[in-house]
Residue frames relative to the residue before (quaternion, step in Angstrom):
aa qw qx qy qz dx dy dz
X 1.0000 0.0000 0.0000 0.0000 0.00 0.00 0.00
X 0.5033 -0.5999 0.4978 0.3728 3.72 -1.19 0.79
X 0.4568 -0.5805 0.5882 0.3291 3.31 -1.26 0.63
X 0.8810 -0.1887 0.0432 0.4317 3.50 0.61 -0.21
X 0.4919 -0.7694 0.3038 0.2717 3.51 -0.99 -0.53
X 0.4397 -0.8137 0.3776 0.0459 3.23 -0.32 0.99
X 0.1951 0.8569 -0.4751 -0.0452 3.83 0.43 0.70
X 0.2284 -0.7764 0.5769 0.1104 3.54 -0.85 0.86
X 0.2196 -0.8016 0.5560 -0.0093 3.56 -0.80 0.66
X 0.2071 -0.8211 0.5273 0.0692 3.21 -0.50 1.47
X 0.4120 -0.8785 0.2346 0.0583 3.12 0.74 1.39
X 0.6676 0.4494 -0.1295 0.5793 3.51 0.90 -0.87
X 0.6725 0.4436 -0.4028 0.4345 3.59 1.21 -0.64
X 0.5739 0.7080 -0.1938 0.3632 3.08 1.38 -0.89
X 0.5944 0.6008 -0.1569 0.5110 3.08 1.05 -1.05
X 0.6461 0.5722 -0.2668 0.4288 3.25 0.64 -1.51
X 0.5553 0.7167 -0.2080 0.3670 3.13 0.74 -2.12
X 0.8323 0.1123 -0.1644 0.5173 3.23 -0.07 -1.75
X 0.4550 0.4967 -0.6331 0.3814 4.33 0.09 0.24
X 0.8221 0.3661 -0.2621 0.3485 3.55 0.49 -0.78
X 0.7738 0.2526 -0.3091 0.4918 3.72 1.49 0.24
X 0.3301 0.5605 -0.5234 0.5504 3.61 1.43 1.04
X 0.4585 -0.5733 0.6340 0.2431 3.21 -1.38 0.79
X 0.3672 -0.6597 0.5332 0.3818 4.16 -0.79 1.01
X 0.5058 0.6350 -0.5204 0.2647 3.48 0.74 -0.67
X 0.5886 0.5629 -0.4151 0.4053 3.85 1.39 -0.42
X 0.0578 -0.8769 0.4752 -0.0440 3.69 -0.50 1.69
X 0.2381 -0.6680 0.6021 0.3668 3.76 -1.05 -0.25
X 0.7729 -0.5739 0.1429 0.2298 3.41 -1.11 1.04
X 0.6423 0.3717 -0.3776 0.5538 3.03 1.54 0.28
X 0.5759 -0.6344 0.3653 0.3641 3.87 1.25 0.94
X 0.1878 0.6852 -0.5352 0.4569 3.28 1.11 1.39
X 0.2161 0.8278 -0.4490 -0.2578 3.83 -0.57 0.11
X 0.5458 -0.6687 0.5030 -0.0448 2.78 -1.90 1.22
X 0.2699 0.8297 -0.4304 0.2314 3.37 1.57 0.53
X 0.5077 0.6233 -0.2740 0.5279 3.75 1.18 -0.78
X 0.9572 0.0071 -0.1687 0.2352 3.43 0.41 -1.18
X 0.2749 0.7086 -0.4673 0.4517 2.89 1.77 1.22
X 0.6269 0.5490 -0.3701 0.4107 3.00 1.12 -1.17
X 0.4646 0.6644 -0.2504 0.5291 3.53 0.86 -1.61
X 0.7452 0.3525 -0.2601 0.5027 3.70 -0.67 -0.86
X 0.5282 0.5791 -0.3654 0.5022 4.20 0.68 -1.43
X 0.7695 0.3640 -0.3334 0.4052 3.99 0.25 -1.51
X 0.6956 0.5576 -0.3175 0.3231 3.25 0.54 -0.99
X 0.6515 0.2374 -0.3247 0.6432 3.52 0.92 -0.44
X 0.5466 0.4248 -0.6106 0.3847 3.63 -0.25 0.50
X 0.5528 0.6822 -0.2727 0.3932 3.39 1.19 -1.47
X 0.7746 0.3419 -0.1981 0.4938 3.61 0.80 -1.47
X 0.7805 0.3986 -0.3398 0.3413 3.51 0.39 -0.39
X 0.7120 0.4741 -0.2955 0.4253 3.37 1.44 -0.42
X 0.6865 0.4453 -0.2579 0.5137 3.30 1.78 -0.71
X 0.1589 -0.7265 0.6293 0.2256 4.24 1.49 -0.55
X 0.0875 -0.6908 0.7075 -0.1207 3.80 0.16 1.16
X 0.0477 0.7914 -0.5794 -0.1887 3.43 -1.58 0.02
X 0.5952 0.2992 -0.3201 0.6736 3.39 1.37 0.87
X 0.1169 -0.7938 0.5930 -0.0679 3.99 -0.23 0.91
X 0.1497 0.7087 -0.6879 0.0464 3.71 -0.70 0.99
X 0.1023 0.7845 -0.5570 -0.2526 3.31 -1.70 0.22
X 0.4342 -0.7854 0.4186 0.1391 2.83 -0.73 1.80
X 0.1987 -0.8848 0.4202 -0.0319 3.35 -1.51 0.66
X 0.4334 -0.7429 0.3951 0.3227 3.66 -0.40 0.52
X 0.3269 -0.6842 0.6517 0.0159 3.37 -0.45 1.31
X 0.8570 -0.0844 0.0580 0.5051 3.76 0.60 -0.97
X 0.3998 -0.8470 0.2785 0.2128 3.39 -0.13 1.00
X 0.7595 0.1649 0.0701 0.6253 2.89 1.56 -1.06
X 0.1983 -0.9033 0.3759 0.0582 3.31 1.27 1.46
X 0.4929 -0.6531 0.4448 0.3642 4.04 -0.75 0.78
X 0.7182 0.4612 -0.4480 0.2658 3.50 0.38 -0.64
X 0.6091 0.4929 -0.3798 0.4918 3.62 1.39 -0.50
X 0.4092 0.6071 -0.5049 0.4572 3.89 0.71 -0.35
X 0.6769 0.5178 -0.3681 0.3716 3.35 -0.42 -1.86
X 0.8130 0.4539 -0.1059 0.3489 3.07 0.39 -1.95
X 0.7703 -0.0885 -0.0174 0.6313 3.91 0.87 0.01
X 0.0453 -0.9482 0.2995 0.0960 3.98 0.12 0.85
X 0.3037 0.6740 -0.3821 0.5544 2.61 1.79 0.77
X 0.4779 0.5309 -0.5674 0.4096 4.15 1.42 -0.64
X 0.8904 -0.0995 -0.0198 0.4437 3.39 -1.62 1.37
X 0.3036 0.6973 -0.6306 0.1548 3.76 0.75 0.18
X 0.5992 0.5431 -0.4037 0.4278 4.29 1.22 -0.93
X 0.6041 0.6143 -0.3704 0.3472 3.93 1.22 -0.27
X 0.6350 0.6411 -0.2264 0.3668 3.15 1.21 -1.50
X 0.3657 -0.7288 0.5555 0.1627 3.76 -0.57 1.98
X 0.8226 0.1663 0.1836 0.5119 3.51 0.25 -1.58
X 0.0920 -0.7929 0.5908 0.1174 3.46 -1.09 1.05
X 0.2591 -0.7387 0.6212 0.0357 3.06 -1.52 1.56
X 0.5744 -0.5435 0.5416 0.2854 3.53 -0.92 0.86
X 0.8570 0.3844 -0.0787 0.3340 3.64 -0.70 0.49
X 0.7852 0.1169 -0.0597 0.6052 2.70 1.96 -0.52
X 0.5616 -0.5403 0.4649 0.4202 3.66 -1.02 0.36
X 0.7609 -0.4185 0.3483 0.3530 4.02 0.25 1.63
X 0.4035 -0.5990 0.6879 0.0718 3.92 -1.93 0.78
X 0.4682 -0.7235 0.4805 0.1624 3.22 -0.48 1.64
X 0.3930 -0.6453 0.6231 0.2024 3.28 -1.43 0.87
X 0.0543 0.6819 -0.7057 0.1845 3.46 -0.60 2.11
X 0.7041 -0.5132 0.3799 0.3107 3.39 -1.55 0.31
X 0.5909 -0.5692 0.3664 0.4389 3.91 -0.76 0.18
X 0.6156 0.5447 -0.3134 0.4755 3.31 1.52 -1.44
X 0.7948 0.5132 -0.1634 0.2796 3.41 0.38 -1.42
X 0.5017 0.6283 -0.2725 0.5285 3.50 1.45 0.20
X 0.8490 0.2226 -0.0948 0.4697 3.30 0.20 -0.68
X 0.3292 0.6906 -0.2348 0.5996 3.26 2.18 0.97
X 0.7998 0.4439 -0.0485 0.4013 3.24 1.55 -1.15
X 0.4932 0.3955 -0.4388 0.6385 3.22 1.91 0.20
X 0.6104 0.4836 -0.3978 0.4851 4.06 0.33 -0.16
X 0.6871 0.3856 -0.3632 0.4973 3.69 0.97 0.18
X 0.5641 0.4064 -0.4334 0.5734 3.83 1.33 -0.11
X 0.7121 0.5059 -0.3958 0.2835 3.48 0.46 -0.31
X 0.6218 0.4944 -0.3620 0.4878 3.52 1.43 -0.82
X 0.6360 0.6047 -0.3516 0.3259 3.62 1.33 -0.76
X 0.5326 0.6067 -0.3457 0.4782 3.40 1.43 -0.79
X 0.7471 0.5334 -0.1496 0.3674 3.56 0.69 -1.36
X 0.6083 0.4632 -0.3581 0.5359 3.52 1.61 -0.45
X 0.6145 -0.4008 0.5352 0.4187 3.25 0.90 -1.15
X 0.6040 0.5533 -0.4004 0.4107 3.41 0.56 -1.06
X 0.3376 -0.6770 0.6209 0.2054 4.26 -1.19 1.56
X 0.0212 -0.8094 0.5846 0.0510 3.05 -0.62 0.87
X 0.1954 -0.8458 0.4790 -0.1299 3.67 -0.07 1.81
X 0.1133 0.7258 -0.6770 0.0445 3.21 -1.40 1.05
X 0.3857 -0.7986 0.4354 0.1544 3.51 -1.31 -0.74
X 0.4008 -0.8481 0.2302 0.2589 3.33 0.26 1.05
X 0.7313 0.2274 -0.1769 0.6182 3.45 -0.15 1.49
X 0.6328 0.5086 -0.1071 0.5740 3.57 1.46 0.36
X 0.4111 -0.8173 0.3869 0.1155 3.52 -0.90 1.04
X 0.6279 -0.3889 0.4210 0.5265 3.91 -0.20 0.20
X 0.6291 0.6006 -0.2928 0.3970 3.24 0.81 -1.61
X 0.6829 0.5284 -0.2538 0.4360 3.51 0.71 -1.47
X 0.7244 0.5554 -0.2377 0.3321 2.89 0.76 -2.13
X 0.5844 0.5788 -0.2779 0.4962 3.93 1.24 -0.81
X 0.5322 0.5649 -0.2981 0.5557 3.93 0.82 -1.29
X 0.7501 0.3262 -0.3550 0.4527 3.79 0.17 -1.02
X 0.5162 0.6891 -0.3665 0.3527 3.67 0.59 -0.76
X 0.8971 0.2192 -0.0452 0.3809 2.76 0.48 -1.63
X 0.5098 0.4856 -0.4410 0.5566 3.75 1.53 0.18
X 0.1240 0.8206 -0.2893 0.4770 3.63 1.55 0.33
X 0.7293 0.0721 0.0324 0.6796 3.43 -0.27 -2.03
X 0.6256 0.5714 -0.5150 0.1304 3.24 0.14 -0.74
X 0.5387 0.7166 -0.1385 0.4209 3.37 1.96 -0.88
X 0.6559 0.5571 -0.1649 0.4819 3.27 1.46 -0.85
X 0.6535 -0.6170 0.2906 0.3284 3.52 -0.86 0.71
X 0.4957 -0.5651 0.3832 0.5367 3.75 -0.48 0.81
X 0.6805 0.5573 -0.4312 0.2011 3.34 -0.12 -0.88
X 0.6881 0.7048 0.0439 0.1669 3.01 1.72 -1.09
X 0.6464 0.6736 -0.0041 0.3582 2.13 2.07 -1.71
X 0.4182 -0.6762 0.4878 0.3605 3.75 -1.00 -0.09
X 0.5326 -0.5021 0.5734 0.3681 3.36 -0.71 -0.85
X 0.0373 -0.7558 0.6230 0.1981 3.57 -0.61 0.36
X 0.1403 0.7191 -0.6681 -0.1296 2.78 -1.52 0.05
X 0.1762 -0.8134 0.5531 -0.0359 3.66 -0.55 1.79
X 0.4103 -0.7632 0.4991 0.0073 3.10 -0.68 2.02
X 0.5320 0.6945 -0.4339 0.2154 3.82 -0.69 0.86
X 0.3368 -0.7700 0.4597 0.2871 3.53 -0.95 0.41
X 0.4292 0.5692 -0.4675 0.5227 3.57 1.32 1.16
X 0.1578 -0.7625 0.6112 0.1419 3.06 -0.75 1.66
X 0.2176 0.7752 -0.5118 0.2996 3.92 0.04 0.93
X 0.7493 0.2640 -0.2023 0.5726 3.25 1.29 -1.50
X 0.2254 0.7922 -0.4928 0.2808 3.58 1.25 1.10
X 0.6097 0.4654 -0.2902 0.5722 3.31 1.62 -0.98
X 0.6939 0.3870 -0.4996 0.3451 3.78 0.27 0.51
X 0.1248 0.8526 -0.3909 0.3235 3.51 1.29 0.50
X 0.4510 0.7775 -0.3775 0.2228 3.77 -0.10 0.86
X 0.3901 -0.7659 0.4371 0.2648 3.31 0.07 1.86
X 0.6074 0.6570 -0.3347 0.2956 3.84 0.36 -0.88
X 0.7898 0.3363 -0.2992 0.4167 3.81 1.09 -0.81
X 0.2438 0.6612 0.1680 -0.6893 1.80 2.39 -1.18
X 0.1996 -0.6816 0.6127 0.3468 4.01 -0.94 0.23
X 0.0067 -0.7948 0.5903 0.1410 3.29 -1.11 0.59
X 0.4031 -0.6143 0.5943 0.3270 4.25 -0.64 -0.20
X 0.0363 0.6411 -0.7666 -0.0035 3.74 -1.12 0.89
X 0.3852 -0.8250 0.3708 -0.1830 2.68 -0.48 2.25
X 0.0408 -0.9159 0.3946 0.0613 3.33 0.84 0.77
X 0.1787 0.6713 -0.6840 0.2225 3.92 0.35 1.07
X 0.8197 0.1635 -0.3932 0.3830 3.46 0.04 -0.05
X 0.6646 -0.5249 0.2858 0.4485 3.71 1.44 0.32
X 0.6778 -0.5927 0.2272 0.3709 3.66 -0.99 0.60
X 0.5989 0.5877 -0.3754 0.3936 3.31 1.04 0.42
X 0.7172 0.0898 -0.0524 0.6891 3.11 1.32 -0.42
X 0.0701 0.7704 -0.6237 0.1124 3.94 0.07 1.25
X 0.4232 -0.7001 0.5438 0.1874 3.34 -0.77 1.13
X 0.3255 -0.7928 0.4803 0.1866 3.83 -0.40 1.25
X 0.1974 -0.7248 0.6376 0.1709 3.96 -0.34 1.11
X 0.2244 0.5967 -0.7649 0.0927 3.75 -1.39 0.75
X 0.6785 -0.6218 0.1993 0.3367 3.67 -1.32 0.53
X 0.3645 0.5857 -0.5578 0.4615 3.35 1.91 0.44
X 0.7489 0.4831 -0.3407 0.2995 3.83 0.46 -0.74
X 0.5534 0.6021 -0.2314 0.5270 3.13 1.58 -0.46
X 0.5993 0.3007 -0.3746 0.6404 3.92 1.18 -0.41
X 0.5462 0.5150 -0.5382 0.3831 3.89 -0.03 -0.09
X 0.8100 0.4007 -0.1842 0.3865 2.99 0.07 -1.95
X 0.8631 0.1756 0.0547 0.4704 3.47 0.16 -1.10
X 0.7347 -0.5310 0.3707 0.2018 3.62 0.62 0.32
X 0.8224 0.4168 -0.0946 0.3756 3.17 1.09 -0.83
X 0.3039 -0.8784 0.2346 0.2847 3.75 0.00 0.73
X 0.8194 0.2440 -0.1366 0.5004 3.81 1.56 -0.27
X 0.6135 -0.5638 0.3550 0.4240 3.91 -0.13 0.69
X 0.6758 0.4230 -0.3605 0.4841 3.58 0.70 -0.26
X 0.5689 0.3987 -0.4181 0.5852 3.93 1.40 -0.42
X 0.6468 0.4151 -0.4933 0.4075 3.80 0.42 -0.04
X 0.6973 0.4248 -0.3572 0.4535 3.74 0.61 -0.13
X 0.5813 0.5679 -0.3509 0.4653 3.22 1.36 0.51
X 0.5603 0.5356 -0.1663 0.6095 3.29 1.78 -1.26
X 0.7547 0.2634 -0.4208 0.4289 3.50 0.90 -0.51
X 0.3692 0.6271 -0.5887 0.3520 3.88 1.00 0.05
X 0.8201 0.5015 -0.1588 0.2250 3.10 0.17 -1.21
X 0.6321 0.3386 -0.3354 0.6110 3.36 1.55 -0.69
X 0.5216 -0.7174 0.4413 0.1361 3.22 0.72 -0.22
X 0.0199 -0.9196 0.3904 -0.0395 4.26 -0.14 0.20
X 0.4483 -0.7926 0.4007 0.1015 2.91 -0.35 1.72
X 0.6224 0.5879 -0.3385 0.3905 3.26 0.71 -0.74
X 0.7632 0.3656 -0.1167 0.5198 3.91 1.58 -0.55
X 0.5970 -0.5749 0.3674 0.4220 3.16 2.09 -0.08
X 0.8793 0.4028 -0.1510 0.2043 3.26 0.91 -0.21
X 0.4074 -0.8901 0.1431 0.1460 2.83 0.35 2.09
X 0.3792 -0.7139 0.5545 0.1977 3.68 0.37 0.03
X 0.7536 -0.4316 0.3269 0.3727 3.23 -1.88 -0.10
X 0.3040 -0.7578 0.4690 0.3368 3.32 -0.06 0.59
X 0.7775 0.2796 -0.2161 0.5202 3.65 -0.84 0.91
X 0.5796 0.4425 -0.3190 0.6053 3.84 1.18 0.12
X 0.1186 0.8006 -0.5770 -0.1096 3.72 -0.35 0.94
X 0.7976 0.0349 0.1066 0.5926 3.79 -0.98 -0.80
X 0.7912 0.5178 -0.2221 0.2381 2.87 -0.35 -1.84
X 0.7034 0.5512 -0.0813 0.4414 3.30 1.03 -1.68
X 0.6083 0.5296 -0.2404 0.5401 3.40 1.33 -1.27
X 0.7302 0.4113 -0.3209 0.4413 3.76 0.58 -0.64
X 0.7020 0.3123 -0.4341 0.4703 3.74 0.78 -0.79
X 0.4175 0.5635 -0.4636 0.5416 4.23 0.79 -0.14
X 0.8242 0.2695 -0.3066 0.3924 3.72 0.15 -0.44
X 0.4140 0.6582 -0.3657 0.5116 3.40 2.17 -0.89
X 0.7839 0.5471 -0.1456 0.2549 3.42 0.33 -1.47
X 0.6927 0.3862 0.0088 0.6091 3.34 1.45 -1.50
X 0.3971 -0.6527 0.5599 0.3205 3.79 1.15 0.01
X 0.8861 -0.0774 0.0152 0.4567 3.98 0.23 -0.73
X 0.7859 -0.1799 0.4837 0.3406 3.24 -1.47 0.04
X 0.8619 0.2012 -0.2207 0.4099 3.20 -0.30 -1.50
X 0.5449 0.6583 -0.3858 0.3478 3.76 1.51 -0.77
X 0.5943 0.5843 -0.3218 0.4493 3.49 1.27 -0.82
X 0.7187 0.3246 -0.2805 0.5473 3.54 0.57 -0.76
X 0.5471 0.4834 -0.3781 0.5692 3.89 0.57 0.46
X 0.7592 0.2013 -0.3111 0.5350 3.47 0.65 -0.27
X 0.4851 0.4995 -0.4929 0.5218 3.53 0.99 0.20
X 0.7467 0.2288 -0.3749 0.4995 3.77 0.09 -0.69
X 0.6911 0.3714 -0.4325 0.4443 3.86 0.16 0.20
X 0.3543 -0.6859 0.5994 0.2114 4.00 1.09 0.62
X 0.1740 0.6916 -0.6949 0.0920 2.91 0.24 2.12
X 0.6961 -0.5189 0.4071 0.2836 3.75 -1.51 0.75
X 0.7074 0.4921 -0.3894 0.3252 3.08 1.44 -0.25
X 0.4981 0.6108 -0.3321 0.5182 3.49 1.60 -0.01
X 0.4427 -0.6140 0.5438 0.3624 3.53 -0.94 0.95
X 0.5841 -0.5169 0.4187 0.4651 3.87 -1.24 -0.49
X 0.6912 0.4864 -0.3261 0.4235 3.17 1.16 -0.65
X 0.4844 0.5594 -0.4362 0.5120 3.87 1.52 -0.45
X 0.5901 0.6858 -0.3082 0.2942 3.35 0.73 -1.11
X 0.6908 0.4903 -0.1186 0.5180 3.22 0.84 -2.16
X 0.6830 0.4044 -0.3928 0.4644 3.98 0.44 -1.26
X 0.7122 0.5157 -0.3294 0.3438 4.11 0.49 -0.55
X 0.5672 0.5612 -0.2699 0.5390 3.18 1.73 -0.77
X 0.5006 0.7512 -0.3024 0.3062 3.59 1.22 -0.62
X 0.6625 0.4639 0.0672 0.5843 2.66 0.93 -2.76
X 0.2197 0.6777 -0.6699 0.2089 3.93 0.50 -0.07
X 0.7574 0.5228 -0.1987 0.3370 3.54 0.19 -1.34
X 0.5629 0.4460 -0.2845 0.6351 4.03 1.45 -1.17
X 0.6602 0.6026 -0.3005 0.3328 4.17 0.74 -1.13
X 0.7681 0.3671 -0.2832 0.4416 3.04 0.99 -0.89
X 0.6498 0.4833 -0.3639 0.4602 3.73 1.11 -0.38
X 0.3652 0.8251 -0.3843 0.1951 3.55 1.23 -1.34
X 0.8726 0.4235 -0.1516 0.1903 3.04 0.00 -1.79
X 0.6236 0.5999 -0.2356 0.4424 2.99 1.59 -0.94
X 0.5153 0.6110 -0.3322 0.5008 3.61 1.87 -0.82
X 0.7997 0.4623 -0.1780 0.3391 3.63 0.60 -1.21
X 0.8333 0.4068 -0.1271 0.3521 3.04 1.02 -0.54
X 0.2592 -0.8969 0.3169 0.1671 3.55 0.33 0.98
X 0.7942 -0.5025 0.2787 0.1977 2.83 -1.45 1.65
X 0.0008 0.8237 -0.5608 -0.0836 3.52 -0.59 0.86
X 0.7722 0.2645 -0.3599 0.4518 3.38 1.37 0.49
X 0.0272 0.7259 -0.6812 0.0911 3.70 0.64 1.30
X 0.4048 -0.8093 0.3846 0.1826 2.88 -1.43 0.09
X 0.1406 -0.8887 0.3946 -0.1862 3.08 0.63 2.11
X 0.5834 -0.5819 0.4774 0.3052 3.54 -0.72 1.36
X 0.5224 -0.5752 0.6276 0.0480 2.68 -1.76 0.23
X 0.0388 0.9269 -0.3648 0.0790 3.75 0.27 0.66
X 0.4153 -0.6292 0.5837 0.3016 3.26 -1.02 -0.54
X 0.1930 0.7738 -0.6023 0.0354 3.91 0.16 0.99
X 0.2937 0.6374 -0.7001 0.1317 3.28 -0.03 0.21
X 0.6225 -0.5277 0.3866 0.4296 3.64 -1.54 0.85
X 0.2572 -0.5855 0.6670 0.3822 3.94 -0.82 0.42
X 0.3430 -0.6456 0.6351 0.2494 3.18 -1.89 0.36
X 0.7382 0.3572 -0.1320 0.5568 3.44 1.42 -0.45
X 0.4527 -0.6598 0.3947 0.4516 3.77 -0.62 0.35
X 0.4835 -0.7143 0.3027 0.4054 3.63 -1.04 0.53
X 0.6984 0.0793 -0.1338 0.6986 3.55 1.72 -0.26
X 0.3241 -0.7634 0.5480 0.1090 3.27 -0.52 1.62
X 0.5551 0.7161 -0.2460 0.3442 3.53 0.85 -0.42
X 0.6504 0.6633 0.0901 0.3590 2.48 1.17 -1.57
X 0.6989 0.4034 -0.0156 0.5903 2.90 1.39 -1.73
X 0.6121 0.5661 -0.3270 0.4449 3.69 0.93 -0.31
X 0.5962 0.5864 -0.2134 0.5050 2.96 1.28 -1.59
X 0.6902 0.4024 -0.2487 0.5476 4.25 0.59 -1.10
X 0.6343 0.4898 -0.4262 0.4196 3.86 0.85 -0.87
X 0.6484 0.5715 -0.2486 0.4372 3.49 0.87 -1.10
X 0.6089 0.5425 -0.2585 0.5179 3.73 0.65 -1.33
X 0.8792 0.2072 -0.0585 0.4249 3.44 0.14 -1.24
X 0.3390 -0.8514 0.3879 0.0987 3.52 1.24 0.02
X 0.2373 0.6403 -0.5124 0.5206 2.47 1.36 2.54
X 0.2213 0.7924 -0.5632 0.0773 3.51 0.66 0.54
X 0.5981 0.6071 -0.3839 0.3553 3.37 0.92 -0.95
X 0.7537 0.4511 -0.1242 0.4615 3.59 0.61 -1.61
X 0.4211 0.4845 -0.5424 0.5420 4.05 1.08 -0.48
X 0.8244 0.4163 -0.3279 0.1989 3.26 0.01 -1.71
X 0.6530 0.6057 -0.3013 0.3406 3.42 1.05 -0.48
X 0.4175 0.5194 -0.3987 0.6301 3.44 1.70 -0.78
X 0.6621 0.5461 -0.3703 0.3553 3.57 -0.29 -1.06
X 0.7439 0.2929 -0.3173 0.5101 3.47 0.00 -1.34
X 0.7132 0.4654 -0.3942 0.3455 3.87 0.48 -1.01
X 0.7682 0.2137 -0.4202 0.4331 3.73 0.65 -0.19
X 0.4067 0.6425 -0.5462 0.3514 3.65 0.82 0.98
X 0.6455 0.5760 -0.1004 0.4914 3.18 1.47 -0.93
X 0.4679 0.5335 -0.4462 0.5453 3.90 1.40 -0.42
X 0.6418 0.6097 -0.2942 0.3605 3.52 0.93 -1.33
């Protein structure tokens, strides 16, 4: 049994999430709105009282659109990118409201307590991968449970009944988060272990990040190729050895993409050694500056939602 439970918070999805299902009309008293981090605050105490976490992190995007995955396919999120800066890989296209929402959410985090951890030159995505290859590293006896909150099925490929890591999947929102382990992963998609989904997703590839895949190889196809071949790399080994089990035309579309295949993998799959402090998450039972937190609840006219976080991680306790 896990000694406990580990929740990891993908922090930016979250955010995102709630700006876009708070009404803006939600304001702080000087007609700032503050819909994002009411919402935001709302998950987190649902998060603690329904999930009783006992290590709490929220992880964060230091870099949104990290250089080493550019280089490697520059189309990754190039359809996001508001404003190019020299020097860097471009300034995400966020909302007007929803910006200036996002320093008033590091501050309330600081004040609860809640570590809020990234990595310079490195995505949440990454920053979450390191976390969890982390426990995964630690003796069974030792370990926690994870569970890694987000509506990005990417960190599907860190999925692993054995430690156990699982994904609370939040398509239908934090009330009803659809629980990813590798039984959900053979249903849905075919595939049987988070690392064969980050193969299946090389391969189909995903617009939504820019990244085009094999052309003519969707889902479906990507998962029995990965069913069939056990990996990624096995597929491209039986393509260059003209195995019989590839059609000619599977053959010909992989032989194509040689060039996306060989960079792909390193884009899709997230970093398990960023370099991510070391901290202290354990759940606070108390805020870490109570002061503090009044002072932001008041300003920004979050009293309701502080208090809920508040009572819910008094109550994990």
């Amino acid at each position: 049994m896990p000694a406990g439970r580990l929740l990891l918070l993908d922090t930016a999805s979250l955010y995102f999430r709630a700006y876009f299902g708070v009404p803006d009309s939600v304001k702080a008293p000087d007609g700032t709105p503050v819909n994002a981090v009411r919402g935001l605050l709302d998950m987190i105490a649902r998060l603690v009282t329904d999930r009783r976490p006992t290590r709490l992190v929220a992880c964060w995007d230091d870099d949104w659109r990290p250089a080493f995955r550019v280089e490697a396919i520059p189309s990754y999120k190039a359809h996001r990118v508001a404003q190019e800066v020299p020097g860097t890989t471009g300034v995400e296209e966020v909302p007007d409201t929803l910006s200036p929402q996002v320093p008033v959410i590091v501050e309330v985090l600081a004040a609860l307590g809640v570590p809020r951890l990234g990595a310079p030159g490195f995505e949440a995505d990454d920053v979450i991968g390191t976390l969890v290859a982390r426990e995964t590293a630690r003796p069974a006896g030792e370990r926690d449970a994870v569970d890694v909150v987000t509506g990005d099925r990417d960190l599907f490929q860190l999925v692993d009944d054995e430690v156990p890591v699982r994904v609370l999947y939040t398509v239908k929102g934090i009330k009803d988060l659809l629980v990813v382990d590798q039984a959900q992963l053979r249903e849905r998609y075919g595939v049987a272990t988070g690392r064969a989904y980050a193969d299946m997703a090389t391969l189909r590839g995903d617009t939504s990040d820019g990244l085009p895949g094999v052309a003519g190889i969707g889902e479906k196809t990507a998962a029995a190729l990965v069913h069939r071949y056990g990996t990624l790399e096995a597929v491209l080994a039986a393509r260059d050895a003209g195995d019989p089990g590839l059609t000619a035309t599977q053959r010909r579309r992989l032989t194509e993409a040689a060039d996306y295949l060989a960079v792909a993998p390193r884009v899709v799959r997230v970093a398990a050694d960023a370099p991510v402090a070391d901290v202290d998450d354990h759940l606070p039972a108390t805020p870490a500056d109570p002061d503090a937190l009044v002072e932001l609840a008041q300003r920004w006219g979050l009293a309701s939602s502080v208090r809920r976080v508040v009572d819910a991680l008094a109550a994990a306790h």
